[in-house]
Backbone as a chain_set.jsonl record, in Angstrom:
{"seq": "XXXXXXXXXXXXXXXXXXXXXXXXXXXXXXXXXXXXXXXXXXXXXXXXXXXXXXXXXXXXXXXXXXXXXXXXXXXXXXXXXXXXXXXXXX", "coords": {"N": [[-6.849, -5.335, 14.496], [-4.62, -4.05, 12.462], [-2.507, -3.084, 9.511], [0.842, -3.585, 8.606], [3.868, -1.591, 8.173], [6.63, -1.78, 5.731], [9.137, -0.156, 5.519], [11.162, 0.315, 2.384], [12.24, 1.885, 0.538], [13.469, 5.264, 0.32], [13.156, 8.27, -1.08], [14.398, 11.375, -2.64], [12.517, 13.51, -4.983], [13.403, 15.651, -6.867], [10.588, 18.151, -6.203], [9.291, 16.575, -5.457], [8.319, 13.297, -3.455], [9.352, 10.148, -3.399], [8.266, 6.616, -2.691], [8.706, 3.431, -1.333], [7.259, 0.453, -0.434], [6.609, -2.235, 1.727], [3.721, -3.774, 2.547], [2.007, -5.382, 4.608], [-1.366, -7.473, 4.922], [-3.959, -7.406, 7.05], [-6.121, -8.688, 6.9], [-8.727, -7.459, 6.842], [-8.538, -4.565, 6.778], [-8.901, -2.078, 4.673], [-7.821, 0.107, 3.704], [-4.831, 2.895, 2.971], [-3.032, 5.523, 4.965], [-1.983, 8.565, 2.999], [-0.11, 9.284, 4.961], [0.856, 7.218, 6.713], [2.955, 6.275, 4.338], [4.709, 8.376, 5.512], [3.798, 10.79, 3.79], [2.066, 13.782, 2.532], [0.378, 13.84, 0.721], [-0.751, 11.797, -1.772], [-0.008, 11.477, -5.137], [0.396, 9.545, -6.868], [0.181, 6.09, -7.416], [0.739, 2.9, -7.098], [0.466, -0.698, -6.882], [2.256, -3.886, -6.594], [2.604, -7.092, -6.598], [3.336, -9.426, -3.657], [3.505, -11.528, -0.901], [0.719, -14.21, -1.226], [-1.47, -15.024, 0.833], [-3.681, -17.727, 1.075], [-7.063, -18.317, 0.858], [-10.079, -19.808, 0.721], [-12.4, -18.073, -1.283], [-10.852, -15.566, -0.806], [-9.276, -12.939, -2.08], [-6.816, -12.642, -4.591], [-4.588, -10.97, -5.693], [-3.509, -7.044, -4.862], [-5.583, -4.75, -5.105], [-5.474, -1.795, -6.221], [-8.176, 0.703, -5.912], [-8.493, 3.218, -5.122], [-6.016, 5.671, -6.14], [-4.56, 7.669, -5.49], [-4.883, 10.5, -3.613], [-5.484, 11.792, -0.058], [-5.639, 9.288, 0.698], [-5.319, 5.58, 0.246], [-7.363, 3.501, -1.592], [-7.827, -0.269, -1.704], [-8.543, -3.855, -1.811], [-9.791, -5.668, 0.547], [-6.836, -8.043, 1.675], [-5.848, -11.366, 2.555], [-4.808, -12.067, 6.115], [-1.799, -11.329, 6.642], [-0.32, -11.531, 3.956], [1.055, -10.439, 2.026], [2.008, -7.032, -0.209], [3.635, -4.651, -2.414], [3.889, -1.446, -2.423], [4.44, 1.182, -4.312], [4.968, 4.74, -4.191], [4.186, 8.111, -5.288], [4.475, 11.196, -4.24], [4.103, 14.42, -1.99]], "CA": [[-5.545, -5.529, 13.89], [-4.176, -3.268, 11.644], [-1.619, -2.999, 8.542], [2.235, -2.891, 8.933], [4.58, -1.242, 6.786], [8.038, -1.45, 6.437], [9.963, 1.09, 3.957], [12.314, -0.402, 1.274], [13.116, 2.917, -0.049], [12.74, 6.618, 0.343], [13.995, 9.269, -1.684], [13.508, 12.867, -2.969], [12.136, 13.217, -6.962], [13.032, 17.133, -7.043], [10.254, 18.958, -5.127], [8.171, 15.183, -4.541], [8.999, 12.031, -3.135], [9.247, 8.26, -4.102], [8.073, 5.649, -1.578], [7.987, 1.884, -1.87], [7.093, -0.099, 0.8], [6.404, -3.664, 1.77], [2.493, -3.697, 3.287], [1.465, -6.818, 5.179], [-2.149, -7.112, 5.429], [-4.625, -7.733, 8.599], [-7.442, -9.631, 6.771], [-9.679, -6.709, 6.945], [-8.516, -3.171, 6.159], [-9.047, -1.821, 3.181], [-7.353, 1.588, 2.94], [-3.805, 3.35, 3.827], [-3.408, 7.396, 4.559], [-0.458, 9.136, 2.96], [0.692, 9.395, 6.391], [1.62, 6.077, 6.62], [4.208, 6.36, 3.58], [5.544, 9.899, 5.517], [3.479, 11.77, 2.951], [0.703, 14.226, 2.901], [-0.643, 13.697, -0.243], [-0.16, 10.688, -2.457], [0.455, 12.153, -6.164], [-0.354, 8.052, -7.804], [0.327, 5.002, -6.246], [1.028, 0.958, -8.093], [0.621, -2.188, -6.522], [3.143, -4.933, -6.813], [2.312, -8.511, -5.617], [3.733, -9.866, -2.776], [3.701, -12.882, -0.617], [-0.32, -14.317, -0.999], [-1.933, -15.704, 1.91], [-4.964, -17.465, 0.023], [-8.416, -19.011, 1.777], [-11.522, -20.267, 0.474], [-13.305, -16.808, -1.385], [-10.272, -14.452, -0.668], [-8.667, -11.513, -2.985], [-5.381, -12.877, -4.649], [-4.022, -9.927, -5.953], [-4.039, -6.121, -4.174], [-6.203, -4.15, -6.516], [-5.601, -0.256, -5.915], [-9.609, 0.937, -5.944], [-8.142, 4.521, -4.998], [-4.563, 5.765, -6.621], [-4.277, 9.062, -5.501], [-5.199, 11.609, -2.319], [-4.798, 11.875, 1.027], [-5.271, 8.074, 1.327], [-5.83, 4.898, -0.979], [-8.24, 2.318, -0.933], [-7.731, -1.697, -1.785], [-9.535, -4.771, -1.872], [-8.576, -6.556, 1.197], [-6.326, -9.516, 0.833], [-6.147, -12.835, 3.692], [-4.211, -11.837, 7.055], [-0.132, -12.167, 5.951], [-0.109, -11.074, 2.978], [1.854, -8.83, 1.814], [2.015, -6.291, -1.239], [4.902, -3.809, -2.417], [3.365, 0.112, -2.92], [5.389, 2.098, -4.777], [4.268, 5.689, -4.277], [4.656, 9.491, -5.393], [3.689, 12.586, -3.504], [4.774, 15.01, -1.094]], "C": [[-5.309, -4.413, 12.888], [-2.8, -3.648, 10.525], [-0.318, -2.715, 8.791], [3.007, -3.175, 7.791], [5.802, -1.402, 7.29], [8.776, -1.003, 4.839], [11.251, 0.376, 3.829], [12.99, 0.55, 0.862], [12.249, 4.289, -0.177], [13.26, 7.261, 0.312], [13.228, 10.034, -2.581], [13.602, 12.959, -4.715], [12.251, 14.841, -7.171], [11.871, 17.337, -6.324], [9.122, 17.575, -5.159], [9.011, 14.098, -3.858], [8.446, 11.077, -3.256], [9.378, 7.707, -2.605], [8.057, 4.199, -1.942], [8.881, 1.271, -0.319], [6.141, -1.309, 0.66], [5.013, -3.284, 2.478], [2.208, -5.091, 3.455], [-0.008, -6.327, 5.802], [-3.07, -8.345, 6.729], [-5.634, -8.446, 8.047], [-9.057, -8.631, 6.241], [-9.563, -5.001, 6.253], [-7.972, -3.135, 5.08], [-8.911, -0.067, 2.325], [-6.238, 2.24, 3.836], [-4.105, 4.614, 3.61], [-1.877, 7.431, 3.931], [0.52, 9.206, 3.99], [1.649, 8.358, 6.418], [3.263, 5.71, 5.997], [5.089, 7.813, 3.852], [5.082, 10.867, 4.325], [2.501, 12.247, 3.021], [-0.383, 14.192, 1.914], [0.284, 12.427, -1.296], [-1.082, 11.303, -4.288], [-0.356, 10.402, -7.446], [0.567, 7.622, -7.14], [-0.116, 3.834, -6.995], [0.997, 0.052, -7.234], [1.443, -3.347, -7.417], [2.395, -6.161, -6.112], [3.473, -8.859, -4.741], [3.699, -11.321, -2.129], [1.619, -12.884, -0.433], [-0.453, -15.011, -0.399], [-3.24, -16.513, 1.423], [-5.971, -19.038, 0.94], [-9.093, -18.973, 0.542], [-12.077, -18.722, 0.071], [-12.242, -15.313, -0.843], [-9.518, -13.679, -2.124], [-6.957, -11.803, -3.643], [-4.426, -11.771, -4.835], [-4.536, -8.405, -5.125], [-4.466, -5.321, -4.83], [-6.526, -2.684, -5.777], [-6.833, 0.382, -6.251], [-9.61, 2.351, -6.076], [-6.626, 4.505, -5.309], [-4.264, 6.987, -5.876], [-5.157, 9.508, -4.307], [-4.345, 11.339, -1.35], [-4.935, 10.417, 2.089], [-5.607, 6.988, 0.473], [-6.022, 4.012, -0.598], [-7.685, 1.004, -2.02], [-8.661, -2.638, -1.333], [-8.689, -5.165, -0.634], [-8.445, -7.686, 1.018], [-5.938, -10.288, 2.805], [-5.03, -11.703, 4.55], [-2.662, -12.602, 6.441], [0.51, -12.177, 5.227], [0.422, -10.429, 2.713], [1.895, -8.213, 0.166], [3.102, -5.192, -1.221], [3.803, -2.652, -2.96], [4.445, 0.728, -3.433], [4.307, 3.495, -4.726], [4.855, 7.268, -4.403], [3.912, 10.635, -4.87], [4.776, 13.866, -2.861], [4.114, 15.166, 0.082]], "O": [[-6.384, -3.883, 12.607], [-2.103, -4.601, 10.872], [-0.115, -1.581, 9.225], [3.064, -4.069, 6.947], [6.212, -1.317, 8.448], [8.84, -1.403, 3.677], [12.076, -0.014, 4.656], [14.207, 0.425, 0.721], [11.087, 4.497, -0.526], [14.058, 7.465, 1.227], [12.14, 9.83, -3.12], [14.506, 12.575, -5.457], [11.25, 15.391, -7.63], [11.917, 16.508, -5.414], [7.987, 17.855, -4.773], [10.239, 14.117, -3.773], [7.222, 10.945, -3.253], [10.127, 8.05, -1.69], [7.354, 3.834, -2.885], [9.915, 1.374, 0.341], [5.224, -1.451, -0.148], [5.17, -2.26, 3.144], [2.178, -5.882, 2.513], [-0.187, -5.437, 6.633], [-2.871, -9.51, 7.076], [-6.246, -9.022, 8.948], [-10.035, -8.978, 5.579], [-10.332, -4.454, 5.463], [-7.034, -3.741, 4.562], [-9.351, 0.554, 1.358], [-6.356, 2.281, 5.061], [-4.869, 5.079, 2.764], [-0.924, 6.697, 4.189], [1.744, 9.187, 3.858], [2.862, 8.444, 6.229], [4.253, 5.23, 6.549], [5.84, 8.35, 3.038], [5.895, 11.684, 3.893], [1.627, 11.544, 3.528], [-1.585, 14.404, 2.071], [1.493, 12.265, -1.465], [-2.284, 11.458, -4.507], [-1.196, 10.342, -8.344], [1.459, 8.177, -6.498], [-1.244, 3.779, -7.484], [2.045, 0.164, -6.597], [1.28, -3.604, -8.609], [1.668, -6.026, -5.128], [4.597, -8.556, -5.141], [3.874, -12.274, -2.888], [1.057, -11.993, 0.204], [0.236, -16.013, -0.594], [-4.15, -15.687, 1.356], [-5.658, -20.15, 1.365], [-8.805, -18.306, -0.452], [-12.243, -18.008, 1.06], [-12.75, -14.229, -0.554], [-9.402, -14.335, -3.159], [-6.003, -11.19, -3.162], [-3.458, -11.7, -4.078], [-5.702, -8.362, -4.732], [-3.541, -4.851, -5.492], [-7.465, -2.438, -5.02], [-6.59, 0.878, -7.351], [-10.391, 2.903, -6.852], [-5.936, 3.574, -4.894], [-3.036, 6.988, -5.795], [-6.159, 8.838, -4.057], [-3.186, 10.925, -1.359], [-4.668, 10.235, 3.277], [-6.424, 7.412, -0.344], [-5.455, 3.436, 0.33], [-7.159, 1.325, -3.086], [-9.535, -2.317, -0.529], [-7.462, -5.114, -0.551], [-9.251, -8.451, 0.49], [-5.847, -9.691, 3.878], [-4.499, -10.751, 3.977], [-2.416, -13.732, 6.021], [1.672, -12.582, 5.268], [0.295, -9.38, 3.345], [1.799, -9.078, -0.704], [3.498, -4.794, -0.125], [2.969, -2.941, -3.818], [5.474, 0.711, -2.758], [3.135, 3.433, -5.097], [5.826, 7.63, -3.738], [2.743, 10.869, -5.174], [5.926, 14.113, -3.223], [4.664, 15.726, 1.03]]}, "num_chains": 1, "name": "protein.A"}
């Protein structure tokens, strides 16, 4: 299974760009690439909460582990879940 995104908003910051996007997660993975948000490098990168999916020993909140490169890591959270990224790069 994998992670699906779906872009809320995407617009140019002078020579970077602003991303924020809804992420619904798979249960299991535990890191997006810049790609994902149409970018090649991710500049810093916030977690928002979203809708929590919550089991027995799972991750309530999405806790950004990596902010920054060419991809960023997270705790993973239950299958369903979802989290808002806001992100800057180019």
């Amino acid at each position: 299974m994998a992670l699906t995104f779906t872009k809320r908003i995407s617009m140019p910051m002078g020579s970077k760009a602003f991303r924020l996007y809804e992420v619904t997660h798979d249960g299991s993975e535990t890191s997006m690439d810049a790609s994902d948000f149409e970018l090649n490098y991710i500049e810093g990168a916030a977690a928002m909460p979203g809708t929590q999916v919550l089991s027995a020993g799972s991750t309530v909140y999405c806790d950004l582990t990596t902010t920054y490169g060419s991809s960023i890591a997270f705790s993973a959270l239950s299958s369903g879940a979802t989290t808002v990224i806001m992100a800057i790069g180019y």
